[in-house]
C-alpha positions in Angstrom: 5.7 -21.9 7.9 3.0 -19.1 7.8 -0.3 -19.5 9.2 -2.6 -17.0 9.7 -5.7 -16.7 12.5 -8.7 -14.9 12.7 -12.1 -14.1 14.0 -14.8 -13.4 12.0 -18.0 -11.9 13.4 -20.5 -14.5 13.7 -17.7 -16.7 14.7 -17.0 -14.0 17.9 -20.7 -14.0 18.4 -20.5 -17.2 18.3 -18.0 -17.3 20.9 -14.7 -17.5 19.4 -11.6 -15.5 20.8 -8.2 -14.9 20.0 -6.8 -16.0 22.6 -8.0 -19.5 22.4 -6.6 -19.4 18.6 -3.1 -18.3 19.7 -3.0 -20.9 23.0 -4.1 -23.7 20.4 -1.4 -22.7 18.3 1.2 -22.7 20.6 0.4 -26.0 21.5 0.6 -27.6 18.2 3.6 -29.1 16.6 3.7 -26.3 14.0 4.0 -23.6 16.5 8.3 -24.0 16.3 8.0 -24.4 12.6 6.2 -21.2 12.5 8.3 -18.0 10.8 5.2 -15.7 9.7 2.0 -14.8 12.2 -0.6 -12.9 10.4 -3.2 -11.6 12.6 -6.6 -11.3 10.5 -9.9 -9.6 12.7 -9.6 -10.5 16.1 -13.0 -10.1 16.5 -15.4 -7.0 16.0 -11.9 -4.7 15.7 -13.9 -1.6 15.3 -14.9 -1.9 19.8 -11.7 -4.5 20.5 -8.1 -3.8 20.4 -5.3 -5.9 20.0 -4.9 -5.6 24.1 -7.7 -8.5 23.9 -5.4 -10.9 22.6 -1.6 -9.3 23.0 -0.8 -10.8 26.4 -1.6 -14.0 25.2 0.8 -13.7 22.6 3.8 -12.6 24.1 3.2 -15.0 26.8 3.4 -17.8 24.5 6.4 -16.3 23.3 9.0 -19.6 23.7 6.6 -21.5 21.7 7.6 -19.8 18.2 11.4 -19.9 18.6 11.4 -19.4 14.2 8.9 -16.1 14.2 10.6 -13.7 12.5 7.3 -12.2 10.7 3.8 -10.6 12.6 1.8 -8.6 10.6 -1.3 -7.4 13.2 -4.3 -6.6 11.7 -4.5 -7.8 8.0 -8.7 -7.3 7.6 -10.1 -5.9 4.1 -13.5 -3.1 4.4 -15.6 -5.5 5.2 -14.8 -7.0 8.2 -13.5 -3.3 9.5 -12.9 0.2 7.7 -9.2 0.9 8.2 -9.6 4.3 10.2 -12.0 2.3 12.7 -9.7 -1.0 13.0 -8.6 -0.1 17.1 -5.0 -0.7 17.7 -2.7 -0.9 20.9 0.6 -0.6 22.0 2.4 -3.0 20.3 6.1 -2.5 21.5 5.9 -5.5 23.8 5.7 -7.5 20.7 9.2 -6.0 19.9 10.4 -6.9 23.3 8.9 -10.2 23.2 10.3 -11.5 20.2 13.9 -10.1 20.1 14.9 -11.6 16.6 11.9 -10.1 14.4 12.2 -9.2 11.3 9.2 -7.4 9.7 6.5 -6.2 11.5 3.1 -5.0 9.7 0.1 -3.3 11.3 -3.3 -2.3 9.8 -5.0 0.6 11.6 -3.8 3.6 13.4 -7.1 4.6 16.2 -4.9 4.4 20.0 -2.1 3.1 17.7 1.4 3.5 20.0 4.6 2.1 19.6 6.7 3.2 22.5 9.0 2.8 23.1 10.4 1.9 19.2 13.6 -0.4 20.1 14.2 -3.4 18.5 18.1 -4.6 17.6 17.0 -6.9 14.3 13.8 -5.5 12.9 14.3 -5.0 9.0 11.1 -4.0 7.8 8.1 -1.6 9.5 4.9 -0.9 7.3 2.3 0.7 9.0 -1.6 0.8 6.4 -3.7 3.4 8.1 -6.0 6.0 6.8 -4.4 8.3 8.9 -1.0 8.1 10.6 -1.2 10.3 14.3 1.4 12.7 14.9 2.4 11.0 18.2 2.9 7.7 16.1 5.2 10.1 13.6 7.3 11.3 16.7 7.9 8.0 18.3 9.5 6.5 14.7 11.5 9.6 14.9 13.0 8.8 18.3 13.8 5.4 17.6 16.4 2.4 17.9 16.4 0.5 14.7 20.0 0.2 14.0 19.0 -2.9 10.9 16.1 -0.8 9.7 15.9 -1.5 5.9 12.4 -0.8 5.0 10.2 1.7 6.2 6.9 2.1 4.7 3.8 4.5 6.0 0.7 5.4 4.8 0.2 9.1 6.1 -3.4 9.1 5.2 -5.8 12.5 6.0 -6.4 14.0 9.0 -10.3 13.0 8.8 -9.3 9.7 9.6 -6.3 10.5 11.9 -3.9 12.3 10.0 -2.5 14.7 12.8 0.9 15.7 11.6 2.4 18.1 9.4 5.2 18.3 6.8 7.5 19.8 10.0 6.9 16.2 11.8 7.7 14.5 8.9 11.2 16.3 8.1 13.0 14.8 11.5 12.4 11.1 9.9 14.8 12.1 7.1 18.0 12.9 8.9 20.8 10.8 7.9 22.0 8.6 10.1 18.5 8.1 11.9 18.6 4.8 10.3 21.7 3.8 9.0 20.5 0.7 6.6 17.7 2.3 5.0 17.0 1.1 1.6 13.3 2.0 0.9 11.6 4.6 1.9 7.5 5.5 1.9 6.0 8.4 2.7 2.7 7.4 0.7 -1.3 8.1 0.8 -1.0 11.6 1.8 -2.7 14.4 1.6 0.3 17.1 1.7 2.0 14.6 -0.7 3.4 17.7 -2.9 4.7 19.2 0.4 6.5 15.9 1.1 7.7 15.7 -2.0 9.5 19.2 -2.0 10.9 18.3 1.6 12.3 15.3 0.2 13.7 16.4 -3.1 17.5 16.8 -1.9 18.2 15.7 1.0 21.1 13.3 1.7 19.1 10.3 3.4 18.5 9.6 -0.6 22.3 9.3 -0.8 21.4 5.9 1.0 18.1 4.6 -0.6 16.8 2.5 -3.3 13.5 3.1 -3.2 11.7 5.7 -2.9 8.0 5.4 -2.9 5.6 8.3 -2.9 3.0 6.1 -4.4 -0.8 6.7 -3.7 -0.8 10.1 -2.7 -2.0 13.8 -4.3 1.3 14.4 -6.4 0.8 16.8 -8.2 2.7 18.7 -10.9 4.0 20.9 -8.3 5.9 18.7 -6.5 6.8 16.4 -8.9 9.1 19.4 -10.5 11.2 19.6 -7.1 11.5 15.5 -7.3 13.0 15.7 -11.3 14.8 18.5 -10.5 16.9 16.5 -8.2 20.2 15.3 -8.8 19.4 13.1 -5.6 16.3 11.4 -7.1 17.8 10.6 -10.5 20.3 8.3 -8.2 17.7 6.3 -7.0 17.0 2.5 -8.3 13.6 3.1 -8.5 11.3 5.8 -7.6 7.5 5.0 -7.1 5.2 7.8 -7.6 1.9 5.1 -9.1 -1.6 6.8 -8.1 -0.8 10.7 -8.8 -2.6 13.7 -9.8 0.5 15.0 -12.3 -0.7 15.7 -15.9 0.1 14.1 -19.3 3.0 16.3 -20.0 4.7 15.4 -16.3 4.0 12.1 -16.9 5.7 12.2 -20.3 8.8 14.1 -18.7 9.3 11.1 -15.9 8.7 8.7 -19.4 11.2 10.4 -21.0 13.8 10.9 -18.0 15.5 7.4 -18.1 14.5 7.1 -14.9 12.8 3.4 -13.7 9.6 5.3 -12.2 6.9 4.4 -11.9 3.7 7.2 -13.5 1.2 4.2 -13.8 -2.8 4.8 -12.1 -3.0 8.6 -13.3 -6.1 9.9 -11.0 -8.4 13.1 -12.4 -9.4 16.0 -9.5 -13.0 16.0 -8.6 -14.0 19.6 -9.0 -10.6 20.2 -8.0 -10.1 17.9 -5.2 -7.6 15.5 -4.9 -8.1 12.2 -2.6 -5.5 9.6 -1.7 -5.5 5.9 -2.6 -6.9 4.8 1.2 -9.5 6.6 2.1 -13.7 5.5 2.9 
């Protein structure tokens, strides 16, 4: 069962909170049927965190013996900007509900996740305009031993972007994690530096998937990424929302590659913006 809860804002003018949304929950016969929690606003998200309603949560832990699923934070522009949607520290929720399986989050402002341990989480997507450097550093250094999907939106560093390619590099050492499938390094603004970084090393002996998607590719470094013996190994490679021109784009057609060139994006007098940005 999936249910999803939210606050709107006259409805938390009104008086409504989270936490009464989560305790009513765990008191209703769905709460052991329920696999997937989808955290909507919480509740004017651009002054609140999450830490208004996170307690709550993993207090009422036993109550959702069948949650395998949170995704915290799933608001469109007009109930919050993504770069202003305030986050938290959201490992408890890792130690609270050992046998996760996905975990999504919207938003990156105070976003933490330390420590990053989990022993059964398959899937970590983190939607941000901009992904911190300190965020970057703490997926480096974690445990995910079942890790199959990791998916991040590395955004700009106007809305919190605060890494570099050199922070980036350590998350593609083989081994780090073992079961990786699919990779995304997408909606960034160094996407051609990215995409040169990535272009042979061995963590792609181990993936599927590769998604670059929704970045500033450009011609430059798509030629590292077709160069690669590495990349023409993958299943699929995702590189949808690019700056590459007509004859790149006829290069991946013609490579026999499944890739995907689709949403071809035209510089604004010679700027290039990613996918997420205000």
């Amino acid at each position: 069962m999936e249910i999803r809860l939210s606050v709107g804002y006259d409805e938390y003018e009104n008086g409504e909170r989270m936490t009464t949304l989560i305790e009513n929950l765990a008191a209703s016969p769905d709460a052991e049927k329920l696999s997937i929690l989808t955290i909507g606003d919480w509740g004017q998200a651009y002054e609140n965190s999450p830490d208004s309603f996170l307690d709550t949560l993993v207090q009422h832990r036993d109550s959702f013996p069948l949650l395998r699923k949170i995704f915290i934070g799933d608001m469109d522009s007009e109930e919050c900007e993504v770069s202003w949607i305030n986050q938290t520290n959201l490992s408890p929720l890792l130690v609270a509900f050992p046998k996760l399986q996905s975990l999504t989050i919207k938003g990156s402002t105070d976003l933490s996740l330390d420590p990053l341990e989990h022993e059964n989480l398959q899937e970590l997507i983190i939607i941000c305009g901009g992904l911190p450097q300190e965020v970057i550093h703490q997926i480096t250094n974690a445990k995910l031993p079942e890790l199959q999907k990791l998916e991040l939106y590395l955004g700009v560093d106007d809305y919190g972007f605060s890494g570099s390619v050199e922070d980036v590099l350590p998350m593609l050492q083989s081994g780090l994690f073992p079961k990786l499938k699919y990779l995304g390094l997408k909606d960034s603004e160094i996407q051609d530096e990215i995409a040169i970084a990535i272009a042979d090393v061995p963590i792609l002996d181990q993936l599927e998937t590769l998604d670059l998607s929704y970045g500033t590719l450009s011609d430059t470094g798509s030629e590292a990424l077709i160069a690669s013996e590495r990349i023409k190994k993958l299943q699929h490679l995702n590189l949808s929302y690019h700056y590459m021109s007509e004859s790149m784009v006829k290069r991946w057609q013609d490579s026999g590659m499944s890739v995907d060139v689709s949403d071809q994006q035209v510089e604004e007098d010679e700027w290039r913006y990613p996918f997420l940005t205000e």
